[in-house]
N, C-alpha and C positions, 0 to 999 in steps of 0.2 A: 621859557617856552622856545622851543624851536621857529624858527621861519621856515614857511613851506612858498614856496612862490607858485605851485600846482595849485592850491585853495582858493577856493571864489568864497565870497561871502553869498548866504541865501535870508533871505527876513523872510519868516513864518509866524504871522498870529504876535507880531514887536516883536520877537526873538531873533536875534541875528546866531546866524550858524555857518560855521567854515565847512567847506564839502569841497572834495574832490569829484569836478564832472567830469564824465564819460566823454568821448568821442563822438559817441553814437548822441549823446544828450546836446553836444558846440554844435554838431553838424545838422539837427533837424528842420524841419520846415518850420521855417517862422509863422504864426498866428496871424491870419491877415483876415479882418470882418468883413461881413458880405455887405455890399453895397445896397441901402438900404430900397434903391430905387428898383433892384433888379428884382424878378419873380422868379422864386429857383424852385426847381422839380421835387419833391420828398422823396416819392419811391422809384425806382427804375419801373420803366415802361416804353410804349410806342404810344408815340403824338398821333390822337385818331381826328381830333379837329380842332381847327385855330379858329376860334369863334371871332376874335376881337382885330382889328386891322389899325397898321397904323396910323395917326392921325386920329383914329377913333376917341370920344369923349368918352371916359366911364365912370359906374360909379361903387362906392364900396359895396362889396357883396353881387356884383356883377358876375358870369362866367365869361374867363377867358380863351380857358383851353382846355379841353378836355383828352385826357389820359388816361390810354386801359392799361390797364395791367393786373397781372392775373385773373383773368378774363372778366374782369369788373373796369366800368368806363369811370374815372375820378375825376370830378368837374374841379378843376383848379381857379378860384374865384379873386377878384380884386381885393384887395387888404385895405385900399383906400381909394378917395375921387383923383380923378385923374387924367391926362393923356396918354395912349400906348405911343411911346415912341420910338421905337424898333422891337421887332420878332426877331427874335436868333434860332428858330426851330422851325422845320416845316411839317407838313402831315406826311406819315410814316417814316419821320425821324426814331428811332431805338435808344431814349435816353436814357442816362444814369442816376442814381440819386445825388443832388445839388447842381444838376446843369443848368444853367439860367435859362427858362423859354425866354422873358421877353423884359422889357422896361416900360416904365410909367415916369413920364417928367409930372 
């Protein structure tokens, strides 16, 4: 067998496999999970009201923010009990899908 010193090795499903990667494949964005604390946005929209203030107690199933988009308001609710502790968005902010509104310690 030839030596290639381009192959990486890949394990799929206990298979070990030699592959030559791409460039485009060494140079991507690495995989980095969302902070479990932060509350991130699903769809693009405009922030129409920040219901909940920092320092505020909440509790799961609470609304915290609410976002129109596509001319429907989508109540964005607590996932769990909590305190908010900082808003990163204010009302008639234009967000994206996954920009964090706010945090819960």
């Amino acid at each position: 067998m030839i030596e290639n010193k381009n192959l990486s090795s890949i394990i799929i499903d206990d298979t070990v496999y030699e592959a030559q990667l791409t460039k485009k494949y060494l140079e991507r964005k690495k995989y980095v999970p969302l902070d479990p604390n932060k509350i991130y946005d699903a769809i693009p929209g405009v922030v129409h009201e920040i219901v909940a203030r920092p320092g505020q107690s909440i509790k799961k199933g609470e609304r915290l923010v609410v976002l129109e988009a596509m001319k429907m308001m989508n109540n964005i609710i607590s996932p769990r009990n909590g305190k908010v502790k900082e808003i990163f968005v204010k009302e008639g902010d234009m967000v994206t899908k996954g920009t964090a509104l706010l945090e819960i310690e």
